[in-house]
VOBA-1610 file (N, C-alpha, C; in pm, whole numbers, padded with zeros to 5 digits, always signed):
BEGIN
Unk-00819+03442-00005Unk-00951+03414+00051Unk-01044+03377-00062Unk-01099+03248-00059Unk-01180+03208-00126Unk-01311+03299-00145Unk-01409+03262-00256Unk-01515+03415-00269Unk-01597+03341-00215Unk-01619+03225-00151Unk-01751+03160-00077Unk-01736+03223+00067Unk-01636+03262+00117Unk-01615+03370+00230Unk-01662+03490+00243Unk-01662+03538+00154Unk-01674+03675+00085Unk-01840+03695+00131Unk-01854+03829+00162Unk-02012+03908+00135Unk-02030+03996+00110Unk-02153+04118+00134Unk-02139+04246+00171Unk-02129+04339+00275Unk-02175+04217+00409Unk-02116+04249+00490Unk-01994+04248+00561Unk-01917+04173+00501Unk-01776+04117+00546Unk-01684+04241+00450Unk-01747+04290+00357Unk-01668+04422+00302Unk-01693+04544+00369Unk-01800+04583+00486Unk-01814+04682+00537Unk-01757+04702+00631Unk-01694+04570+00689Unk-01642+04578+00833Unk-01506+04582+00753Unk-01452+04552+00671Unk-01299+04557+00616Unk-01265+04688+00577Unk-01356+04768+00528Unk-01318+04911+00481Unk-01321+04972+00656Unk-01437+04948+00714Unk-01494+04978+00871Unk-01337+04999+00944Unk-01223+04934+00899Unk-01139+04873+00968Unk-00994+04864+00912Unk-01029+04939+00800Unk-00926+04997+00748Unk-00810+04920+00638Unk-00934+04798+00628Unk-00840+04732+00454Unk-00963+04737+00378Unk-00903+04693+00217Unk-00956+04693+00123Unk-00980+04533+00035Unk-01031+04533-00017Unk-01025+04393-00086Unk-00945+04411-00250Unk-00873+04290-00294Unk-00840+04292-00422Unk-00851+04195-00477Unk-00815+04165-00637Unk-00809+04081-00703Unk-00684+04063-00821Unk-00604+03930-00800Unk-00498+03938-00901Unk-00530+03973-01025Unk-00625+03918-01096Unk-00658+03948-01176Unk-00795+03891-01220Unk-00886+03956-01338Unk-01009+03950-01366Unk-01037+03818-01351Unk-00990+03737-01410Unk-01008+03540-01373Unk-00996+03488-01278Unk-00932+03557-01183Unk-00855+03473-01055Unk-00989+03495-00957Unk-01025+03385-00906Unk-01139+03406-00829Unk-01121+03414-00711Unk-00988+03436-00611Unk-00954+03504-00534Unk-00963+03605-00439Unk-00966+03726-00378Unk-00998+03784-00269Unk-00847+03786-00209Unk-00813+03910-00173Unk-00709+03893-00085Unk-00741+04057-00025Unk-00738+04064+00101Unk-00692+04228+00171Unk-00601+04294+00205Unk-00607+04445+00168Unk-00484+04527+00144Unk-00506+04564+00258Unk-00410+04643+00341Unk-00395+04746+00442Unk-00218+04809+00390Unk-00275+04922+00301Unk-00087+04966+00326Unk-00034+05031+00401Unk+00116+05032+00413Unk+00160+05093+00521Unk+00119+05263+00505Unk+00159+05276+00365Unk+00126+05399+00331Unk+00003+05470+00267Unk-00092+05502+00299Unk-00231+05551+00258Unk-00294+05648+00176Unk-00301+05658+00057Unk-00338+05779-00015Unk-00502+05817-00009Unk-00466+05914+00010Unk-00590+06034+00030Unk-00577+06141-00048Unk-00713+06182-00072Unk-00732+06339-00126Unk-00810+06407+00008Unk-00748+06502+00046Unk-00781+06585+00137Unk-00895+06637+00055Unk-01009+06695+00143Unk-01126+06754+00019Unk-01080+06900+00044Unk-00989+06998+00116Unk-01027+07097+00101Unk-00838+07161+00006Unk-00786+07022-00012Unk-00662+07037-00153Unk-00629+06995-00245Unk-00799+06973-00281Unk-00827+06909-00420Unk-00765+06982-00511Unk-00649+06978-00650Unk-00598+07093-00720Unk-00702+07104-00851Unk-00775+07193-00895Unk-00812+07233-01107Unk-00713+07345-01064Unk-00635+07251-01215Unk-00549+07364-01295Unk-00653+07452-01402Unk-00567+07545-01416Unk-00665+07631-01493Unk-00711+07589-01665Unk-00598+07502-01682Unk-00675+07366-01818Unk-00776+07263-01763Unk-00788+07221-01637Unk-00906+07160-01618Unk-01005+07255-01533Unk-01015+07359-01496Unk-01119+07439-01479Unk-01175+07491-01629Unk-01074+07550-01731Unk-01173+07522-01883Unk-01201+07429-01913Unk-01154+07332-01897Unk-01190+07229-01975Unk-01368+07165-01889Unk-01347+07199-01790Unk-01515+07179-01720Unk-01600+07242-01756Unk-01558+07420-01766Unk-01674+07471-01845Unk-01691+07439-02006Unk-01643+07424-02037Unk-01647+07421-02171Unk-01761+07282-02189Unk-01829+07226-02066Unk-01902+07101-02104Unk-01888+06980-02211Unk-01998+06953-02217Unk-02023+06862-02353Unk-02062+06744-02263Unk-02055+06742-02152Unk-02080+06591-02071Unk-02167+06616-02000Unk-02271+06518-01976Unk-02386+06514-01869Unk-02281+06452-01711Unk-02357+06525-01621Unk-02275+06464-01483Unk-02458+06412-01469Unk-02422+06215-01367Unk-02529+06200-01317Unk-02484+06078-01173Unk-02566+06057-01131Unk-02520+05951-00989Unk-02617+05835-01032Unk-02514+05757-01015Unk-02614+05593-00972Unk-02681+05533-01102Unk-02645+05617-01197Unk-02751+05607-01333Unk-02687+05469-01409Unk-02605+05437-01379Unk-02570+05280-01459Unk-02454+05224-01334Unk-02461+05209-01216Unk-02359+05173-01124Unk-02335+05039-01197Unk-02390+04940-01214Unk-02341+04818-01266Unk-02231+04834-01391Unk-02309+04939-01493Unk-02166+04986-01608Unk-02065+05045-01569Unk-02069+05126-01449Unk-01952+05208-01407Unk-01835+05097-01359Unk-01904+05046-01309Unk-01780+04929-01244Unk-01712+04833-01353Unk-01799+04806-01453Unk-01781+04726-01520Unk-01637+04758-01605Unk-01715+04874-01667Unk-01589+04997-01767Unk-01493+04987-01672Unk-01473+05003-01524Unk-01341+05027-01472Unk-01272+04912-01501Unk-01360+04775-01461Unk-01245+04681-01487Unk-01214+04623-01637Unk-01288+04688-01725Unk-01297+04688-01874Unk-01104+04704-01912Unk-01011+04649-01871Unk-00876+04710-01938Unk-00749+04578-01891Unk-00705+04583-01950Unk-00583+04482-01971Unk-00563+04427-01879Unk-00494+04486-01730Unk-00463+04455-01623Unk-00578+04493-01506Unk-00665+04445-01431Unk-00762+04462-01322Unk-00744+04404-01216Unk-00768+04447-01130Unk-00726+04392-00983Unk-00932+04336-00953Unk-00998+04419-01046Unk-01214+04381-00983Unk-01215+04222-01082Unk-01241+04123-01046Unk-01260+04033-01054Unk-01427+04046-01047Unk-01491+03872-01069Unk-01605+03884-01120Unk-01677+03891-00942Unk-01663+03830-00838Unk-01683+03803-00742Unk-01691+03987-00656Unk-01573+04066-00702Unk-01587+04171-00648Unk-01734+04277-00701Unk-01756+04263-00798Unk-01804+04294-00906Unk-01962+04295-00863Unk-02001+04164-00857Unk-02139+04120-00759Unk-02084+04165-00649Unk-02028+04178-00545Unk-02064+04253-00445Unk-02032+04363-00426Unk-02010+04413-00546Unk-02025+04590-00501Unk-02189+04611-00573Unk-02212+04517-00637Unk-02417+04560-00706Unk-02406+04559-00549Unk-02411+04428-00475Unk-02532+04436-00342Unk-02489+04515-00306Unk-02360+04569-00237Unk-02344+04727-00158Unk-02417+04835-00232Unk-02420+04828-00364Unk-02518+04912-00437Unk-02635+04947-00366Unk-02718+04826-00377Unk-02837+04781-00370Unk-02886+04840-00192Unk-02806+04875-00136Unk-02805+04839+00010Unk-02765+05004+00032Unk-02722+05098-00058Unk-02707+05242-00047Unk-02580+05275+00015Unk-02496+05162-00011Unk-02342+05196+00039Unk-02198+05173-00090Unk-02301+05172-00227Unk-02195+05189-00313Unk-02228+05261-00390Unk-02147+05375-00474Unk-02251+05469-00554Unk-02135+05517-00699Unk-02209+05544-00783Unk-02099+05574-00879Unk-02163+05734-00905Unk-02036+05766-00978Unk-02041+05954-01067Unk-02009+05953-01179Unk-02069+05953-01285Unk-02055+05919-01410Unk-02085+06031-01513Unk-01990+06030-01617Unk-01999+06149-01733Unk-02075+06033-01845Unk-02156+06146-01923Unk-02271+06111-02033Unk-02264+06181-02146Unk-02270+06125-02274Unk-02243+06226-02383Unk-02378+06137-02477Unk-02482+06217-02473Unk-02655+06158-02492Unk-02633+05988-02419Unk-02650+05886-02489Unk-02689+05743-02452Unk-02579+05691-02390Unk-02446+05748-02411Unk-02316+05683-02398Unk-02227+05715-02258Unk-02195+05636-02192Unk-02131+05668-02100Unk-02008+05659-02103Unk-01928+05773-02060Unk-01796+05774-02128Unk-01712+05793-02030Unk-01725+05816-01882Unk-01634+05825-01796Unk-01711+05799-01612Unk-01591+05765-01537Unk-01665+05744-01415Unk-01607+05707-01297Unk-01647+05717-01180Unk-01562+05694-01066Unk-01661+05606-00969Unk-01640+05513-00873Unk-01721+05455-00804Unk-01679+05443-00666Unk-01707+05400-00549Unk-01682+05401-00470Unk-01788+05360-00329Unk-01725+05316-00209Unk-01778+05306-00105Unk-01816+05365+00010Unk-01935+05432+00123Unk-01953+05533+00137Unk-01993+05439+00283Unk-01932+05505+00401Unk-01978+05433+00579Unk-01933+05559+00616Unk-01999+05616+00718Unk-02037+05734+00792Unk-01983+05849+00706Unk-01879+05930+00750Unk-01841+06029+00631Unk-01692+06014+00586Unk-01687+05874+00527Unk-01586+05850+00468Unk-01634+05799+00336Unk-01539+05839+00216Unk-01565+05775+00093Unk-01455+05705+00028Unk-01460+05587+00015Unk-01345+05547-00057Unk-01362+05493-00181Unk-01296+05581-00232Unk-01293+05554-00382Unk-01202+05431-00438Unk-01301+05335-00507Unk-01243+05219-00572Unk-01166+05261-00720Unk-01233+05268-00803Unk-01137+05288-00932Unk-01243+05397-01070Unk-01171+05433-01131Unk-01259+05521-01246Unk-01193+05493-01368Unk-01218+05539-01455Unk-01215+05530-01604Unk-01249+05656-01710Unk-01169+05626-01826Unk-01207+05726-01901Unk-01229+05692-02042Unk-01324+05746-02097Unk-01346+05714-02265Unk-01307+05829-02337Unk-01279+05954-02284Unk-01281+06046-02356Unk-01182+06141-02285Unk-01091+06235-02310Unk-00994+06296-02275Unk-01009+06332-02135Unk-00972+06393-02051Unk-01019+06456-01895Unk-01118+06363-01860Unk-01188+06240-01933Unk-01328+06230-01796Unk-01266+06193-01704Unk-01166+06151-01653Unk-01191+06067-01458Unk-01099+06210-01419Unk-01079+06349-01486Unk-01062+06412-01392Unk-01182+06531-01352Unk-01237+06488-01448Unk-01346+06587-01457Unk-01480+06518-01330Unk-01471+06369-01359Unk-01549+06289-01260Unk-01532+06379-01110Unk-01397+06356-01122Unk-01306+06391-00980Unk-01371+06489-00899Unk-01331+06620-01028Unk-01378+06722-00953Unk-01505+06731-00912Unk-01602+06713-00974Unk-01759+06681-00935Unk-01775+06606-00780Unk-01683+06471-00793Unk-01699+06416-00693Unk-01625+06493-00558Unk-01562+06543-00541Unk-01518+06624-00451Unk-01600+06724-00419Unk-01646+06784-00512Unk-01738+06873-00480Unk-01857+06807-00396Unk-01897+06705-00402Unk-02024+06645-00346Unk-02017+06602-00236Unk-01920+06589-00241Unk-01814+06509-00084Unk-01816+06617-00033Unk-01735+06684-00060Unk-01757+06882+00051Unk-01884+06903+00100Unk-01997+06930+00004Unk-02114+06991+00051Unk-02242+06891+00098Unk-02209+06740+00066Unk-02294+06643+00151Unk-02199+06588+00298Unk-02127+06631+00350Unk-02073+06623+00521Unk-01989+06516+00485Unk-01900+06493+00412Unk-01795+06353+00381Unk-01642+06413+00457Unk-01579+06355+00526Unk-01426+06422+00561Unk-01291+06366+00521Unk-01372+06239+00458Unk-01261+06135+00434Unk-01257+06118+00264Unk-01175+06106+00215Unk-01141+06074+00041Unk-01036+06026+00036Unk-01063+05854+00049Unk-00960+05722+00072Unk-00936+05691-00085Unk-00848+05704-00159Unk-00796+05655-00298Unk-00677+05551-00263Unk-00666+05519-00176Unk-00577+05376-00116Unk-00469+05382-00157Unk-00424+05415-00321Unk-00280+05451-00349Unk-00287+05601-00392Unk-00187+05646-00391Unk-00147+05731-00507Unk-00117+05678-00689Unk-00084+05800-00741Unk-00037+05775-00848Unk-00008+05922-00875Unk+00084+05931-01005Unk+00130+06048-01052Unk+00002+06165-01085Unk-00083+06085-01148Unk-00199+06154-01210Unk-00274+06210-01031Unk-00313+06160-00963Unk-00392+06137-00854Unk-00297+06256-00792Unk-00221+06255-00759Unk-00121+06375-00688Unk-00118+06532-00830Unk-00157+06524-00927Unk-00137+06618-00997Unk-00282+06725-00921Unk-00368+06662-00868Unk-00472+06668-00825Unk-00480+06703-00689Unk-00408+06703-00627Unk-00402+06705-00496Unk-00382+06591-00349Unk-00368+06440-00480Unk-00357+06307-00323Unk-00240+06349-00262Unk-00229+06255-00166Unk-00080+06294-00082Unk-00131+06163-00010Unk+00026+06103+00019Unk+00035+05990+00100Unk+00052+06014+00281Unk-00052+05948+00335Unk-00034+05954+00478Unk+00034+05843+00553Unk+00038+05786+00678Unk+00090+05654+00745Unk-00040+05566+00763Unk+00008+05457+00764Unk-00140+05380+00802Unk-00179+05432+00941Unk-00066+05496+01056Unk-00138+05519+01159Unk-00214+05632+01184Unk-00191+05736+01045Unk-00248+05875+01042Unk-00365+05824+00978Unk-00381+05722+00901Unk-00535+05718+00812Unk-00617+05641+00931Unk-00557+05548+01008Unk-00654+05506+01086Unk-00714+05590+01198Unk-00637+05708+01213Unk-00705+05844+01314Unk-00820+05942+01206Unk-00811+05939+01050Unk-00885+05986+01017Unk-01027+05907+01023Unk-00960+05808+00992Unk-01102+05672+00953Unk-01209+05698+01104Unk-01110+05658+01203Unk-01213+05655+01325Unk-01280+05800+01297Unk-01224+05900+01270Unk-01330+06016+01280Unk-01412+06029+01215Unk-01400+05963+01104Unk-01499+06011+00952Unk-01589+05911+01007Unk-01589+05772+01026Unk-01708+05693+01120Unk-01787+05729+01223Unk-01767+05854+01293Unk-01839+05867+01410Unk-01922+06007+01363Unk-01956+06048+01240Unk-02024+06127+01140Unk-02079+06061+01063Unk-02168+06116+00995Unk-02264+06083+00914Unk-02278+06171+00789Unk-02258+06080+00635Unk-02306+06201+00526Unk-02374+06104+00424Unk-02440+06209+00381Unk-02548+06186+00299Unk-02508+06202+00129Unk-02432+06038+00085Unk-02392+06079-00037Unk-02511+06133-00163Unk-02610+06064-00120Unk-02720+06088-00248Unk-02822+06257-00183Unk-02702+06289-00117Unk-02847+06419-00039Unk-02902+06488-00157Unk-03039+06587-00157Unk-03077+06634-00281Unk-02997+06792-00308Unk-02880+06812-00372Unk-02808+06864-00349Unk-02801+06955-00465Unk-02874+06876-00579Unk-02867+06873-00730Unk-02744+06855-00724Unk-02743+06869-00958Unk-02603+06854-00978Unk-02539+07029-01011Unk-02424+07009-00983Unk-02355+07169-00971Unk-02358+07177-01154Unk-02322+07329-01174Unk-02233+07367-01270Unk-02152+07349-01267Unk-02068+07361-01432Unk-01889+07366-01343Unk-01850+07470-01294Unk-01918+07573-01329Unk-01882+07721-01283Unk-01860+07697-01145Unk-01973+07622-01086Unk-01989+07623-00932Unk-01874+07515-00859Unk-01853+07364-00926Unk-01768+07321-00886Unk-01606+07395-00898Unk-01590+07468-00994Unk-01510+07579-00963Unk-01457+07688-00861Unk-01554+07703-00871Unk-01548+07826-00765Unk-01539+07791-00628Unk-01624+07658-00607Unk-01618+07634-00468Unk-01486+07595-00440Unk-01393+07498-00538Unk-01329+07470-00470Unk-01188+07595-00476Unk-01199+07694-00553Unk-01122+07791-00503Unk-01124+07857-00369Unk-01286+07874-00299Unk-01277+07895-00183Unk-01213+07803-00070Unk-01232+07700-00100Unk-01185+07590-00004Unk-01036+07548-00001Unk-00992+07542-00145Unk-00857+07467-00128Unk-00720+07604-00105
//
């Protein structure tokens, strides 16, 4: 699919509906939509911290913040050898930005942003596009934050589209496309409030909560 097709609304009804958009690669000005057979998710209430990434959260050193450079967050993700975000995807995740349906979670060490996760947000589903790391643990440390926010702002859905080894160390697990499309319809007919004023947790707290939960 050519990117003169392409909008921001034509990406709301595609996630709405249970595909995704991609790109061969960063040059290829292209567009093509995924629907896999097989669907990875993080359940929010079997999110895994091992007890090296529950220290490793307290032990800080990183600012957690939202929305504070969404244009860099995306950027850094596709910042690496092989990228599927092309330049076309890229501008239209600013306007979904812009429009309060794309949001990033980003780690800070003073001026520098060093890690991050981004993603797309329609009733209480979130699907997470891609993250990055500059510094040891950040996209799992992102993770956990972001899960946490997803729990306590009304989200039911945590769409990561594939798995991976790392992503399952964590808790993804692969569903059927016909089991994700029974979650999808549900998480659409709810409503959550990714930016609610919720503040930002401790890690103590993103800790703990999710020991109660998972």
């Amino acid at each position: 699919m050519k990117d003169e097709t392409l909008s921001a609304d034509l990406l709301l009804q595609a996630y709405a509906s249970g595909v995704f958009p991609m790109a061969e690669a960063r040059d290829d000005p292209d567009v093509f939509w995924v629907d896999p057979r097989r669907r990875g998710i993080i359940p929010l209430d079997r999110f895994h911290i091992s007890r090296s990434l529950a220290q490793r959260l307290r032990r800080g050193g990183v600012e957690i913040a939202l929305n504070r450079d969404f244009r860099a967050t995306v950027l850094a993700c596709a910042d690496r050898e092989e990228t599927w975000i092309n330049d076309t995807l890229i501008d239209l995740y600013q306007q979904l930005h812009a429009a309060k349906f794309a949001h990033s979670l980003e780690l800070w060490q003073q001026d520098r942003l060093v890690g991050g996760v981004y993603g797309v947000t329609l009733g209480a589903a979130f699907f997470g596009e891609s993250m990055f790391s500059r510094i040891p643990d950040a996209s799992k440390i992102a993770l956990a934050y972001l899960v946490d926010r997803l729990r306590i702002t009304g989200f039911t859905l945590f769409d990561t589209q594939f798995t991976t080894p790392h992503l399952e160390t964590l808790g993804a697990i692969e569903i059927s496309r016909s089991a994700y499309q029974a979650r999808l319809a549900e998480a659409l007919q709810h409503r959550a409030d990714f930016l609610a004023p919720v503040g930002i947790p401790t890690a103590q707290e993103v800790v703990q909560r999710n020991a109660q939960t998972s």
